[in-house]
ZAMARGU-4260 file (C-alpha; in steps of 0.2 Angstrom, whole numbers, plus 5000, padded with zeros to 4 digits):
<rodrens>
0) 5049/4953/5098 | 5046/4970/5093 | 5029/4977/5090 | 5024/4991/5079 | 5010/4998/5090
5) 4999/5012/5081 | 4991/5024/5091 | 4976/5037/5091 | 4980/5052/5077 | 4972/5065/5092
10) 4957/5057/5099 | 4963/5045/5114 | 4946/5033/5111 | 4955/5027/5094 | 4966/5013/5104
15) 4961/4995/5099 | 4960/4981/5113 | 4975/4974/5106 | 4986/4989/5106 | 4982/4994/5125
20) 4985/4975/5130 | 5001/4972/5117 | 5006/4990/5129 | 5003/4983/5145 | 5012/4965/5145
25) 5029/4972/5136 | 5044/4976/5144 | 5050/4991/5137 | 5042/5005/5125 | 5048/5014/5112
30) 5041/5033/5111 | 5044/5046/5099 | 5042/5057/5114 | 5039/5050/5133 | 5029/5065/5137
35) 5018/5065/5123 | 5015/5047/5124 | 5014/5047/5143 | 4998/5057/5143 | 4991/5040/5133
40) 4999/5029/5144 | 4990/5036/5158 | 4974/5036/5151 | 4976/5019/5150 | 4983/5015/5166
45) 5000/5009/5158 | 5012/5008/5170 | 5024/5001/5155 | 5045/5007/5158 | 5048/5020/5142
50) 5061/5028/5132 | 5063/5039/5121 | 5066/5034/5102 | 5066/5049/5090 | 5075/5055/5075
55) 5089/5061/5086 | 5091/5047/5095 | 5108/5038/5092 | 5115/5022/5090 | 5117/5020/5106
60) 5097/5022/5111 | 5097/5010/5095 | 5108/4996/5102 | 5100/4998/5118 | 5085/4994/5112
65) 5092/4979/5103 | 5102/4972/5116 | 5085/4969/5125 | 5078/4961/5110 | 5091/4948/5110
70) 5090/4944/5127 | 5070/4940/5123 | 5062/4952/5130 | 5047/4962/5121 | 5049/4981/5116
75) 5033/4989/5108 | 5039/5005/5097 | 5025/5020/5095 | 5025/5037/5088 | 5017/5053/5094
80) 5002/5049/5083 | 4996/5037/5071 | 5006/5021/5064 | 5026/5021/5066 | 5037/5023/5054
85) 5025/5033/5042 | 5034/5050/5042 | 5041/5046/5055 | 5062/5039/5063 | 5052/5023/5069
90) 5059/5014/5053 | 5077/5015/5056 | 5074/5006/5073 | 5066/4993/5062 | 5081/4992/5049
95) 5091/4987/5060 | 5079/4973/5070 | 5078/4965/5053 | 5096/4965/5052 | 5099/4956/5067
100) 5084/4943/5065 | 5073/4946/5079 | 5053/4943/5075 | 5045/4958/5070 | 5025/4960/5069
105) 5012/4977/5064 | 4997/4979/5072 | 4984/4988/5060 | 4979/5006/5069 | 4979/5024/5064
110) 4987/5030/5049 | 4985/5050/5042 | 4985/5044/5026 | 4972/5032/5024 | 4960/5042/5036
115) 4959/5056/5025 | 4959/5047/5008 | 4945/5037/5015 | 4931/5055/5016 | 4941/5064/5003
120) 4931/5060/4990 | 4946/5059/4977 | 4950/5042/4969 | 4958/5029/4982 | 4963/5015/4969
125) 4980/5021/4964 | 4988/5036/4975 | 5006/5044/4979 | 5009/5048/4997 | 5022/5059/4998
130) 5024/5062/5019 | 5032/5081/5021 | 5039/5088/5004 | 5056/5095/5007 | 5057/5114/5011
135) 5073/5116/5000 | 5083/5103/4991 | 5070/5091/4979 | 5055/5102/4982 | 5054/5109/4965
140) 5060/5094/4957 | 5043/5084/4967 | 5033/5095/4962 | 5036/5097/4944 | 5034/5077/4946
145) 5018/5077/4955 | 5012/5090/4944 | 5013/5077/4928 | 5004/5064/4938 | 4988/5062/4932
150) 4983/5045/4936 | 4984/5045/4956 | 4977/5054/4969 | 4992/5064/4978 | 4994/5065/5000
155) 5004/5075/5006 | 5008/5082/5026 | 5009/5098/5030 | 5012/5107/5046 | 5007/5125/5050
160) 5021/5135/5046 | 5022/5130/5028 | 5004/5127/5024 | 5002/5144/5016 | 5018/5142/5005
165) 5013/5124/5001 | 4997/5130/4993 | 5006/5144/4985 | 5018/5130/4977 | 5003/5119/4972
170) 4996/5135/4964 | 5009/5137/4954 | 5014/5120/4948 | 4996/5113/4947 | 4987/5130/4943
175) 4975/5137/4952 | 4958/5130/4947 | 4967/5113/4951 | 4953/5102/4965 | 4961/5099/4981
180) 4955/5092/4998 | 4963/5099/5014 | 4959/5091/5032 | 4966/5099/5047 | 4963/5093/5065
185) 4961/5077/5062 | 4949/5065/5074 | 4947/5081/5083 | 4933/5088/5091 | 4932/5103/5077
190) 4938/5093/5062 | 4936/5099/5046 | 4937/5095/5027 | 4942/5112/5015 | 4935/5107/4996
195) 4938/5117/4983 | 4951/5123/4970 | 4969/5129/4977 | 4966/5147/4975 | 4950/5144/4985
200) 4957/5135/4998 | 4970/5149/5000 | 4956/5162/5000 | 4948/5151/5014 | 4965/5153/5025
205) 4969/5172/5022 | 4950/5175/5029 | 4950/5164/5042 | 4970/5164/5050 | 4962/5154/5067
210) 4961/5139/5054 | 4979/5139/5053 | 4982/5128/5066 | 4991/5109/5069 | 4994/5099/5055
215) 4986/5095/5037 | 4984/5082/5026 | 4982/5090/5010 | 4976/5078/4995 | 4975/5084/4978
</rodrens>
């Protein structure tokens, strides 16, 4: 069987029970990154064999992965944070175990997405989650799109390189005045929710550049 096992966004202590155990009795895990995920496994004291599945990884890591499927053994795929397959290569690896017929299962854990909708304070009835907008080919076409949505709430990630020009994008397709909710450092220590309008929220940035750090979750 494979698992979708979420794991903690930043903060270690957001592991359910059944997500360290599901980790412990499996034969093999997937990770985005083995390093990364190592440092969880050890806090838990998971002596688990690894290997690395990313959105590198060829078909060969994919039949790997499969060939131990068939021969019923249990694999547990996770990402470097939050719940597989979200922004994230995880759902190729899960394509391709539905193809062949093996069980699949999802354990509920971390997401981004819901997280920060949840404290936003904007409407979670109906929303878009958009993951990573492209930095070239469909970005204006999204945004022109987004920008006539006025019935959901929109989630987008954002990483720090591109915040600034994001914002600068938002401004432009949304105007300035437009609300938006910004959280950076998520289930961090120093955590924190920017409110305002976009011109706002870029003001808050240009004065304080030590903000500019990891990566967002920008809901507008």
């Amino acid at each position: 069987m494979l698992y979708i096992v979420p794991t903690p966004i930043w903060n270690l202590e957001d592991m359910t029970y059944r997500a360290v155990r599901i980790l412990g009795e499996v034969d093999l895990i997937a990770c985005e990154d083995t390093r990364t995920s190592g440092v969880l496994l050890k806090h838990y004291d998971i002596k688990t064999p690894t290997i690395s599945y990313h959105s590198h990884s060829g078909q060969t890591k994919t039949d790997k992965i499969i060939a131990m499927l068939q021969e019923w053994k249990d694999v547990a795929l996770i990402s470097d944070a939050g719940t597989p397959g979200i922004s994230d290569p995880g759902y190729a690896l899960v394509q391709e175990v539905l193809l062949q017929d093996i069980e699949i299962t999802a354990l509920p854990g971390p997401s981004a997405v819901i997280t920060a909708l949840s404290a936003s304070g904007l409407s979670s009835h109906h929303f878009l989650y958009l993951g990573f907008l492209p930095v070239k080919k469909w970005r204006q076409t999204i945004l022109t799109r987004i920008s006539e949505n006025k019935t959901e709430t929109i989630v987008i990630y954002e990483s720090v390189h591109r915040i600034e020009r994001t914002l600068w994008d938002l401004a432009k397709y949304f105007w300035e005045d437009h609300k938006i909710v910004i959280w950076r450092e998520l289930s961090k220590k120093f955590e924190q929710y920017v409110r305002g309008t976009i011109s706002e929220t870029q003001e808050y940035f240009k004065e304080n550049p030590g903000k500019v750090k990891w990566e967002f979750v920008i809901l507008l």
